[in-house]
N, C-alpha and C positions, 0 to 999 in steps of 0.2 A: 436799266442799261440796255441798249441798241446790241444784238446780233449783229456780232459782224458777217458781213458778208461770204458765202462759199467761194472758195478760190473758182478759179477759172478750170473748164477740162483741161487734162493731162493733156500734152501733147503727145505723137505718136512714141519719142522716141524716149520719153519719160516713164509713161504706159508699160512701155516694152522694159525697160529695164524695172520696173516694179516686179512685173510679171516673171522677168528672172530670176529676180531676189527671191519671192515666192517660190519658185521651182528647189531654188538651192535650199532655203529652209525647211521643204517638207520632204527632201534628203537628206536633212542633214538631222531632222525629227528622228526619220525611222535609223537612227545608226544609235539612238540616245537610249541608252538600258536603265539609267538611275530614274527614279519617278521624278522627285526632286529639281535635280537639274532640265529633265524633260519640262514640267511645266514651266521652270524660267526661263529656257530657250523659246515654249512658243509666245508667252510673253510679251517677252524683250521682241522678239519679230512683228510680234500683232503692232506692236506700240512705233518698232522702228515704218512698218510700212504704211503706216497713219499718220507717221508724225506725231505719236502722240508724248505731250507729256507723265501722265499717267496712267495704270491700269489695273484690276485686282483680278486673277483666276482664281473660279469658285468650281468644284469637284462637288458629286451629289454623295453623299452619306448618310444615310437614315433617313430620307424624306427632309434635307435641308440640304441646303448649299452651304459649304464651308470656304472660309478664305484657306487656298493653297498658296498665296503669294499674292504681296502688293507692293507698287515700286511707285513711286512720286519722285518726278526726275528734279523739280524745281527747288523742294524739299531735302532731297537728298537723301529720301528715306523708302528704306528697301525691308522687307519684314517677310518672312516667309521662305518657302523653296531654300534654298543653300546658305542664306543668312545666318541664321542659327538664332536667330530672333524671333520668338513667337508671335502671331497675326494679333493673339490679344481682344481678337473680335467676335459677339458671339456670331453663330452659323445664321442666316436667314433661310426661316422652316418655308416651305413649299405652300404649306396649308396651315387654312386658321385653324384655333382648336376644336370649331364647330366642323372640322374635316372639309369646308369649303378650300375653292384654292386660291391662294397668297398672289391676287394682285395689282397688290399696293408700292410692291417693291418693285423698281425696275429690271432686277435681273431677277427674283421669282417668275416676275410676269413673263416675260421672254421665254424661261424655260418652262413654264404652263400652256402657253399660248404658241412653243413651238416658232415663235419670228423674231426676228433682229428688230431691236426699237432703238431707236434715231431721236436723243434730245438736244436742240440746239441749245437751250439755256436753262437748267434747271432750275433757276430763283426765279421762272415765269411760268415752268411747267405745270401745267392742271394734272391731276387723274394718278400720282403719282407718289408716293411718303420721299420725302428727301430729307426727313428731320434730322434723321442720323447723319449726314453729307451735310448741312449745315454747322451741326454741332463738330463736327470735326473739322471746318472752315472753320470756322469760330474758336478752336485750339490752338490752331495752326498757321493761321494768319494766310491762308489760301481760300481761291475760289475756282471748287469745281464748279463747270458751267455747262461745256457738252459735254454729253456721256452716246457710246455705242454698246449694245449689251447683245451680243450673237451667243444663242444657243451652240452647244457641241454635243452633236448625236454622231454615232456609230452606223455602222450600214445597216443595225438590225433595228433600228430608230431608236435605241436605247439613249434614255440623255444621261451625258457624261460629269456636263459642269456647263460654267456660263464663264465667256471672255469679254470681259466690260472695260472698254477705254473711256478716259476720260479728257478733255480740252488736246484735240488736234491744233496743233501750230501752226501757221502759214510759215511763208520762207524769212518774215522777219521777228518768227518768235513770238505774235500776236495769238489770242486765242482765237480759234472760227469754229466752226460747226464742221461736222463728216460729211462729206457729200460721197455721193452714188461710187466714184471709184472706190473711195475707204472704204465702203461699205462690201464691193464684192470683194475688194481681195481679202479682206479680213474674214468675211465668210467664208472663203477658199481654203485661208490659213484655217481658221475653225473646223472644218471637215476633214482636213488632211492632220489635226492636232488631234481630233478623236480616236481618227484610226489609229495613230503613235499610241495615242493613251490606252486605245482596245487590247494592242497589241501587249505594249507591255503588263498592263492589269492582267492579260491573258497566264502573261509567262509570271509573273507574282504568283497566280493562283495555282499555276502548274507545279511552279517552286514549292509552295506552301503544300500542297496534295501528296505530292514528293517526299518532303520532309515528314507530315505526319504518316504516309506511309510505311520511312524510316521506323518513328514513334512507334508503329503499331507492331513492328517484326523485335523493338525491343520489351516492346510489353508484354511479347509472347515469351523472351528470353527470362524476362522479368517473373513472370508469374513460373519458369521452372525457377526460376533461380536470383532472386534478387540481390546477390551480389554482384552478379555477371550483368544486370540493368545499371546499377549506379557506374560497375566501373565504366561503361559503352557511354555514361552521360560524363563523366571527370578525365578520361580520356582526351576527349574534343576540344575540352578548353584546355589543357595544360599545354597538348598540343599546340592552337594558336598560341598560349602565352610565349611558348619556344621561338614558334616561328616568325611573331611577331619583332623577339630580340635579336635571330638572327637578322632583318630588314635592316634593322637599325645597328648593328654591326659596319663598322669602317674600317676597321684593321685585319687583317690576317687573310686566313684561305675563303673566309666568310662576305669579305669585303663587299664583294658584287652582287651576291644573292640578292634575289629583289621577290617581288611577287606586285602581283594586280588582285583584282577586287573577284575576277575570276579564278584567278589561281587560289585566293582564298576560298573563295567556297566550294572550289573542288578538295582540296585540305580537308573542311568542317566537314565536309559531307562522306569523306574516305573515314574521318572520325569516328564518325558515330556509324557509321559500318564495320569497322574495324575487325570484329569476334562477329559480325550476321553469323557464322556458319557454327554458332557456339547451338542456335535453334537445333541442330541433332544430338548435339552430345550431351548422354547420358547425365541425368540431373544427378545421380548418386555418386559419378564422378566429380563433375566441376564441385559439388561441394562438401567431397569428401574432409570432414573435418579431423578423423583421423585416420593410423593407418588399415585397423581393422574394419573404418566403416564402412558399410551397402547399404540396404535399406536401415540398417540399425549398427550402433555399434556392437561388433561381436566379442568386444572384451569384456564383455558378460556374461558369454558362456565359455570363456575360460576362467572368470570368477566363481561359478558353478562347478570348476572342476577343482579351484583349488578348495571350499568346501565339502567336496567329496574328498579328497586329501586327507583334511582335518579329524573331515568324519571319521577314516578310514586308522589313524593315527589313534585318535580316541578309542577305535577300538582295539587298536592293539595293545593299547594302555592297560584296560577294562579286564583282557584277557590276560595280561602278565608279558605281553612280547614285547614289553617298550616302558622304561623305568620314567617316573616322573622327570628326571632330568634330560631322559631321552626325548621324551614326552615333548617338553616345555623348547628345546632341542631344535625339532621338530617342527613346531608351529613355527619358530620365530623365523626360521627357515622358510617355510612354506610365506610368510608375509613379506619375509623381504624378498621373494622371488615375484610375490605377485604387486606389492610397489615398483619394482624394477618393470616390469614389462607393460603396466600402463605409464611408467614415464617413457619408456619407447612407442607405447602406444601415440601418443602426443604428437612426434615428432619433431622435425628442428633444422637447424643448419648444418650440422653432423653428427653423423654418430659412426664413434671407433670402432677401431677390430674387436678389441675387447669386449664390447657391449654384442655386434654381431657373434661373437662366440661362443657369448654367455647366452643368448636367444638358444642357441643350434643346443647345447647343452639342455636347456629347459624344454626344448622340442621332442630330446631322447627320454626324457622320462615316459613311465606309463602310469594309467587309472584305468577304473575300470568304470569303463560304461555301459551302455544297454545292451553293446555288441560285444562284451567281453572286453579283455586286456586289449587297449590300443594308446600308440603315443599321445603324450601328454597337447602339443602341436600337430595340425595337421598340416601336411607342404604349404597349402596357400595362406596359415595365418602365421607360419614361420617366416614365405618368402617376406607377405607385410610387413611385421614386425621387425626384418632386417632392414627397410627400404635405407639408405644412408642419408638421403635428406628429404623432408617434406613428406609429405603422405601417399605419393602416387607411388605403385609399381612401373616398373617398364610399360609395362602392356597398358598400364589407364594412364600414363604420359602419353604413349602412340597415343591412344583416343583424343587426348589433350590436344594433343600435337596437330591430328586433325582432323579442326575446326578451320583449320587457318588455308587448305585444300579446299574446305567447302568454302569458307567466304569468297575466294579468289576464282572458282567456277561461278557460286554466283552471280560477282559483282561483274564478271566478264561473259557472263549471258546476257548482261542487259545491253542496249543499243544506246550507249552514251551518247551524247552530243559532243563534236569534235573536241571542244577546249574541257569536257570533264572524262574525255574517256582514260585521262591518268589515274584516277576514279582507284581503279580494280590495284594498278602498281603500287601508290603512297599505303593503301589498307593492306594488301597480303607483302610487305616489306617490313613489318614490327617484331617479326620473329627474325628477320634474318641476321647474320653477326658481320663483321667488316672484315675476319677475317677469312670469311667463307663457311663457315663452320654451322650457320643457321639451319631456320627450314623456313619453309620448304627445297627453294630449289638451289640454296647453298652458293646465294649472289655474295659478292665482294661488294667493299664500301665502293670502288669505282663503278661498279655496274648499278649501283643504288644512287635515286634524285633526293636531294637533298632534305627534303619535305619528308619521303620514305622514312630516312635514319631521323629524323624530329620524331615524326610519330615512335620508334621504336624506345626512347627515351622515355616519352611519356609514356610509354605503355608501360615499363620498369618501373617509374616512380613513383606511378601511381599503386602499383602491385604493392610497392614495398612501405608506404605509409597506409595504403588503406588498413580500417581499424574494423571492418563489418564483413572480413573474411571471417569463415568457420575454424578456418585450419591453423589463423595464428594471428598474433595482437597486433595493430600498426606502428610501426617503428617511431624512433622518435628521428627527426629531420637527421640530426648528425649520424646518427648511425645510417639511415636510408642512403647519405650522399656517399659515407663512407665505401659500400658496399656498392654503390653507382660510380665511385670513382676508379675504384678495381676493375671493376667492366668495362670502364674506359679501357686503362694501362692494359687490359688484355685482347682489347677490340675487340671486345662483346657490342659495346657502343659507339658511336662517333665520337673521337677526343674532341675536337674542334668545338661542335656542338657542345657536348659537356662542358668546355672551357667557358661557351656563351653563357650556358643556363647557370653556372654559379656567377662567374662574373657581373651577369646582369641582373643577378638575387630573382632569377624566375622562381625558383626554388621557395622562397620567401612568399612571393605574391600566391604561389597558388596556397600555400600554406595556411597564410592568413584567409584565404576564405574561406578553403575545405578541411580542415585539420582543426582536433581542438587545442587549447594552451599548453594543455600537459605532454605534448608532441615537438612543441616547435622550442627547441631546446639552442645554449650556444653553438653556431658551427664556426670552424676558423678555415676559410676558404684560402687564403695560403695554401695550408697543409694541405688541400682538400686537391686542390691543382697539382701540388708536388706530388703528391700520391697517382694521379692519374700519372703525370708526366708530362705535362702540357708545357708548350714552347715558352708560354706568358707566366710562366711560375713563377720565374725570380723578381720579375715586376712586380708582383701582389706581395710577396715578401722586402 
């Protein structure tokens, strides 16, 4: 088959409007942040400003060229970039396996040899493998026939990939060959498609450097305290799961809320920062598992005393001060005082006056120790032992408390970039309450962005089903919401929010992947809302 003929030169005023199109597409490159889409945009231009019917972008990876995307307009078939259709092709490697370099193929050679090559007809072409390009005419009932294959290198000459067009059209849709204009502006688009691609590969890596950065300030959290790693990694995603239901919300106060691809990963990245400032606080706090513990539990050395007790009984026995019935009396006395004060040891969701009175009670006795007669309690394992809920004192809350001070100087010493510097706000807003009453700095739901009050959510729910705290077992679902819906009705939480995450069974998703089966129990979300007090209750009812 006869090459057709090369069209005619451009005329000037055809010329000049390529050359613009060209201009607007290597601004409209640098505006393009997705990789993906990036390489279909230069593409689709390489192709529009050639005329061509087809083209493949190939990206360098391990010493091979990989298909990023291929489009066959005549075909109808698009594979790759934004598709969601895999290329299916293997990579064509750079070099033989003898480490010589690969060229046989027309786009290895090109990116070897560093030039643009120009084939008017590949079923005549010498010096070249086109077996695979036949065998896929021979599939598909197509004939590729010219091909243009331009290197894309970077200002530092780094090769990036190869942009290979295939059968330029004249203006009746015929196939012809590339002539010298295809050839520069595609070359033009090719250099100005590298820098896009430099650029963003740059901010990928930046990203990536960034985030394992993150990784690394939680690995330090991690090795004091590995429960304070997992929760900084389950966090992040319940988080999105939240945020992603509020998106998709149409009804209510929620309706409008939206986010972009940046607002998400300012979210993900407030995430997994969340507790940063947890890196100071005291590992004998965060994992205080009970109320007595520090480096050790010290309800061991009031185990100690009440065997000196015992002791001390026996001998009164021994000596005639204390009748066997006293005796016997005596002990059973001494056991259930010391039952009772490691079930206070433990800790809980409450504990009564009565139980605080019986502690103060068991504090006034005396033993004798090395130092002579001193109370049975000393202040600080008496104030413990009262705490009314959970294990901390006042004083290792304050500590607890701030962490959430240091994450918020942190995240607000770094030099955010304009659209993440909400960064520092969404992470030091998970303590705060709606009705003011939080911390730090004791914001209202109106002064809080809505992404803030999400993360504050997950930061609860996750506390209250995790199962790999020291201090207590993880809840099972109906109880965790139970106890999340009161903090609703009290505006500890966002109702609104709350309203979403039961309604749209977030609740359930993160469940089923981080919870095991003996956790995730029946919830009746009706009730679950009417208890909050949420406006949509009687609808679920």
């Amino acid at each position: 088959m006869a090459v057709p003929p090369h069209r005619p030169q451009l005329d000037r005023d055809a010329l000049r409007e390529r050359l613009e199109k060209l201009n607007a597409v290597g601004i409209a490159l640098s505006g393009e942040s997705d990789i993906a889409r990036l390489t279909e945009a230069i593409l689709m231009a390489a192709k529009e400003l050639a005329n061509a019917d087809a083209g493949t972008l190939y990206i360098v990876r391990d010493g091979a060229l990989y298909f990023e995307i291929a489009i066959t307009d005549r075909l109808g078939r698009k594979v790759g970039g934004t598709s969601g259709v895999p290329v299916g092709l293997p990579p064509v490697p750079l070099a033989h396996p003898d480490g010589t370099p690969n060229l046989n193929n027309v786009v290895a050679c090109a990116a070897n040899q560093d030039r643009t090559i120009v084939i008017d007809d590949a079923y005549i072409a010498e010096g070249y493998d086109f077996s695979g390009t036949r065998a896929f005419d021979a599939d598909l009932g197509y004939r590729s026939q010219s091909f243009l294959s331009v290197p894309m290198k970077n200002r530092q000459g780094e090769l990036l990939g190869v942009l290979q067009l295939i059968n330029a059209l004249d203006d009746a849709g015929r196939i012809r060959a590339f002539d010298a204009d295809d050839t520069h502006l595609v070359e033009s688009l090719a250099s100005q498609a590298a820098v896009a691609l430099t650029n963003q590969q740059l901010i990928q890596s930046l990203k990536a450097l960034f985030e394992s950065f993150i990784g690394l300030i939680n690995l330090a959290i991690d090795d004091k305290s590995p429960y304070t790693s997992r929760h900084c990694q389950r966090v992040p995603v319940l988080t999105m799961m939240l945020a992603e239901a509020a998106v998709r919300t149409r009804q209510g106060p929620l309706a409008a809320f939206d986010m972009d691809d940046t607002d998400r990963y300012a979210l993900k990245i407030a995430g997994l920062l969340h507790d940063c400032g947890k890196i100071t606080t005291p590992v004998h706090v965060i994992d205080k598992a009970t109320k007595l513990h520090t480096l050790f539990d010290r309800i061991a050395l009031i185990d100690t005393r009440f065997e000196v007790l015992r002791r001390d009984a026996r001998i009164a026995q021994l000596e005639g001060h204390l009748d066997e019935v006293a005796y016997r009396t005596r002990l059973t006395g001494l056991d259930d005082a010391q039952a009772f004060l490691h079930r206070c040891n433990v800790g809980g969701e409450a504990m009564s006056d009565a139980d605080v009175a019986r502690v103060a009670e068991i504090a006034r006795w005396t033993w004798h120790g090395p130092q002579g007669e001193v109370p049975f309690l000393d202040d600080d394992e008496q104030e413990n032992l009262s705490i009314r809920r959970g294990t901390l004192t006042a004083a290792e809350r304050q500590v607890i408390n701030h962490h959430i001070d240091v994450t918020i100087r942190m995240l607000e010493s770094l030099p955010w970039p304009r659209r993440l510097a909400v960064v520092p706000e969404y992470a030091g807003g998970h303590h705060e309450r709606m009705d003011g009453r939080g911390y730090p700095r004791g914001l209202t739901r109106d002064q809080m962005s809505v992404p803030a009050r999400v993360m504050g959510i997950a930061d609860v729910f996750e506390a209250l089903t995790a199962r790999d705290r020291p201090y207590k077992p993880g809840m099972q679902l109906s109880q965790a919401l139970t106890i999340l819906a009161r903090m609703a009705r009290e505006q500890h939480v966002d109702i609104d929010l709350f309203e979403v995450f039961v309604r749209e069974r977030v609740w359930l998703d993160y469940a089923r992947e981080f919870l095991p089966p003996e956790q995730i129990d029946e919830v009746d979300e009706a009730a679950l809302l009417a208890l909050a007090g949420c406006e949509g209750a009687k609808q679920t009812a």
